[in-house]
N, C-alpha and C positions, 0 to 999 in steps of 0.2 A: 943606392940601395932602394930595390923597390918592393911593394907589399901588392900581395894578388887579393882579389876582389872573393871576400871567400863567397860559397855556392848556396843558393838557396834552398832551404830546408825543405824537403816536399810536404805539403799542406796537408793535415789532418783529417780524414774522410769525415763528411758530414752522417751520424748517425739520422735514421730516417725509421720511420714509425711502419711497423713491419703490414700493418694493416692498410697505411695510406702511403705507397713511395713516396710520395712528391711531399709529405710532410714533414720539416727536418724535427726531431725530439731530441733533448737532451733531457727529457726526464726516464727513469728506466724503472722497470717493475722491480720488485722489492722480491717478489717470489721467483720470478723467472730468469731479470736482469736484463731482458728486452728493450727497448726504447717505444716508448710509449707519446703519443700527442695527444694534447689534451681533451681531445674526443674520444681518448680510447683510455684515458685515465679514471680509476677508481679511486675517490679516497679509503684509505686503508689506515690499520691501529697504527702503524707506523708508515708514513711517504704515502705510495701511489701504490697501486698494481696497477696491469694491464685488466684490460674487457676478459679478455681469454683465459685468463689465472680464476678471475672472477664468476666467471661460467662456470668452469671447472670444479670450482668449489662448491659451488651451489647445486653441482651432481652429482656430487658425492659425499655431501654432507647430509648427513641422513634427517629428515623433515623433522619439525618439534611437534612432539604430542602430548593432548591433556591426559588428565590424571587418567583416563579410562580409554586410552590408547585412539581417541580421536584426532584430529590434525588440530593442534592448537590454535583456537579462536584468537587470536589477539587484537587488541585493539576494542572499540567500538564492538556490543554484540549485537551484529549486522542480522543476522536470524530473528533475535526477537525485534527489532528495530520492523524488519519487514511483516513479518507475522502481525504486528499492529496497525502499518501501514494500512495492511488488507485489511484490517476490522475497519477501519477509521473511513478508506475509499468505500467498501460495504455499506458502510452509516450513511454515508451520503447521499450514496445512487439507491439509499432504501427512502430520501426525500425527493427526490429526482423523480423516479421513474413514478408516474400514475397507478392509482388503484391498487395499492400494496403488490406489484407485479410481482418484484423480488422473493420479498415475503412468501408467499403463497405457491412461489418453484422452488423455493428451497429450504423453507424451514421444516423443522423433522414431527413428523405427529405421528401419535398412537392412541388409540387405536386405527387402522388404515380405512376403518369403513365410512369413516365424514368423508364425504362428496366434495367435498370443497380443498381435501387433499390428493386422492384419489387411490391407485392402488398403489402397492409398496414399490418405493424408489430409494434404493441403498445409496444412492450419494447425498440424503437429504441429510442421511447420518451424523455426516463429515461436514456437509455445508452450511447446516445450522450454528455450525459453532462459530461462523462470521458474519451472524446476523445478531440485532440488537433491539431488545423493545423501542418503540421510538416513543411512548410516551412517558417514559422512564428514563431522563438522562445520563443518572447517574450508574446506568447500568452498564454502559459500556465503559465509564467514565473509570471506576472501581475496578471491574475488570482488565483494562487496559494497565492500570496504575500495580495491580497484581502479578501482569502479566512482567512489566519491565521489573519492578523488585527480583522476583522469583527469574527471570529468563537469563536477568545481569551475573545472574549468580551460579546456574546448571548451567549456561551456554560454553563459559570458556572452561567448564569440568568435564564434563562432555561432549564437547566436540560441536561442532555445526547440525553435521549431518543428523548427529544423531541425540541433539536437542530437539529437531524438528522432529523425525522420525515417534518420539517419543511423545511430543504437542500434540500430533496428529494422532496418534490410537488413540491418548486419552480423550481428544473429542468424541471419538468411534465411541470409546469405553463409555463418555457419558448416556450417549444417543441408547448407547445396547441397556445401560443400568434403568432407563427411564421406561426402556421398551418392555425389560422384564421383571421390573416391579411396579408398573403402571397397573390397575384394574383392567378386567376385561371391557370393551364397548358394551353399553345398553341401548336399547333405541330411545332418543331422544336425548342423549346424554349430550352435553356439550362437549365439542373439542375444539382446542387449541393449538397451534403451533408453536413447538418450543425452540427458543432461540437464544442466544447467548455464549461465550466464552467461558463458561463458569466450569464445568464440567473438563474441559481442558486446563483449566487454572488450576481445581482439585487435583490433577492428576500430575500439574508441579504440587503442590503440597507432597503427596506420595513420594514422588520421586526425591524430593530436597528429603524427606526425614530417613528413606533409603539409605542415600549419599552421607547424609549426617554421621548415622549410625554404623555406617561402612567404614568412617573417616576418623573414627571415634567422638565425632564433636558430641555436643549437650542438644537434646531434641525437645526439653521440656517446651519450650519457645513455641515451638512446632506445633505440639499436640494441643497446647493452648487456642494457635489460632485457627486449627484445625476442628477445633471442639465449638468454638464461638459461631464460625462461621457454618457449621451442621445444624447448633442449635439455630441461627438465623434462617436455615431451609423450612421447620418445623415450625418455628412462630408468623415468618411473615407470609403471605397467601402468596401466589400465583409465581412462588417458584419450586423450583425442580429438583428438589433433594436425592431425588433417584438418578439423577444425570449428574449431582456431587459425589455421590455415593462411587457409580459406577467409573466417575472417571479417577475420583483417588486409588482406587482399585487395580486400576489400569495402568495407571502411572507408579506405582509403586510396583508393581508387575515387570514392566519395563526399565525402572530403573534397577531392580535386583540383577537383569538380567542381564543391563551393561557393567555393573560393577563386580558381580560375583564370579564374571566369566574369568578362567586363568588367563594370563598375561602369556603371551608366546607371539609368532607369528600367524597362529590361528586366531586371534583374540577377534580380531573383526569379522572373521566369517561367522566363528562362533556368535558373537553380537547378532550379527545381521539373521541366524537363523533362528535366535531366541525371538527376537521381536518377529519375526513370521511364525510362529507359533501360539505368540500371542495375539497376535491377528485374526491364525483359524480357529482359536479359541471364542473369540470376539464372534464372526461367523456361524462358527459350532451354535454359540446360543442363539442368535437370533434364526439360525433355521428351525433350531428344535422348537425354539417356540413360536417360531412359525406354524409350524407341523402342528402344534399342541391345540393352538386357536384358530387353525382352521384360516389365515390370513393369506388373502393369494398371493402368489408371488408374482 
């Protein structure tokens, strides 16, 4: 009696990573069932996915956004992080560079007829607010410290963009508030150039009691420190209460304009033409009262 040699089974095709032939995979995507290699593996809530499940996903999952239809800041709020950066570099290259250089290109004065500013330059407006007394430490020191409480807090509410967006007019707002409740020039009158964040800071106060009041929170808080630090404009000298004035004005301006706007697909265009409106507004006054004092342009 004899027994035949039974036949060998044919071997099992080696699965291979659809992305790299030459890689064999025996792990497979969870969503597709692919064979994936470990360069091309995702961890996933369950196993692996492929790269390419993972792409997919991330194209058509629609973006996460803040309360007021911004791309949601998360993490770290990288805006105001930077925004101080700049004050902080400023501070420095205002000990750096000789002879107050800095100073004296960019900080914003009014009335425009001192010689020593010369004639009217609209970006002095916007650039004084990253200039800092320098015999004053604590003046950037408080402002800075103002800026991250208040920035940690509007940044991932509204959105990146249009945290800045909103930083930036209220500096404009202070420069414009200082320009037209400042007295007219006399001759021989002294002038100064006004420098600081502060006017930009005011204009988060504005904005945070905006938001507050929108969101139903308690603004008491608000108004408090809001009031403390107006009366601080009026008692201590050589600052600029018309530049706190004009940028809480500003800032609350803009952030009605983010918050109250309807929610749809148009919510950001809407946004972005409110704050350009408050911009020619911004404009609108200091031409007029360009016009009014006779200031050349």
């Amino acid at each position: 009696m004899s027994y035949g040699i039974p036949a060998a089974e044919p071997s099992a095709q080696i699965p291979v990573c659809p992305r790299h032939p030459d890689r064999p995979a025996y792990v497979r995507c969870q969503r597709c069932g692919r064979p994936a290699c470990p360069d091309c593996q995702r961890a996933a809530a369950v196993g692996f996915q492929c790269v390419d499940c993972v792409n997919e996903t991330k194209r058509t999952t629609p973006a996460a956004r803040s309360v007021y239809g911004g791309a949601a800041a998360l993490g770290r709020p990288l805006a105001t992080l930077a925004i101080i950066a700049a004050c902080v570099l400023v501070y420095v290259l205002q000990w750096i560079v000789p002879n107050d250089g800095i100073y004296q290109d960019f900080a914003f004065a009014t009335p425009y007829a001192n010689p020593a500013y010369g004639a009217f330059e609209p970006w002095r407006m916007l650039t004084s607010a990253f200039l800092h007394s320098q015999g004053f430490i604590l003046h950037i020191v408080l402002n800075m410290y103002m800026l991250w409480m208040f920035g940690q807090a509007l940044e991932p509410l509204l959105g990146r963009v249009r945290f800045v967006a909103l930083y930036l007019l209220s500096a404009i707002g202070g420069s414009v508030g200082y320009l037209l409740l400042t007295p007219a020039y006399a001759p021989g009158q002294e002038v100064t150039g006004v420098v600081g964040a502060s006017g930009a800071i005011f204009g988060l106060f504005g904005a945070m009691l905006v938001v507050q009041r929108h969101r139903g929170g308690d603004t008491r808080q608000l108004w408090v420190l809001i009031a403390i630090n107006g009366v601080i404009g009026f008692v201590i000298p050589q600052i600029a209460w018309q530049a706190h004035l004009g940028g809480l004005v500003t800032g609350a301006l803009c952030a009605a304009v983010i918050a109250y706007v309807p929610r749809g697909r148009r919510q950001g265009l809407l946004q972005a033409a409110g704050l350009a409106v408050v911009l020619c507004l911004l404009i609108a006054a200091t031409a007029l009262h360009a016009a009014a004092t006779s200031v050349p342009a």
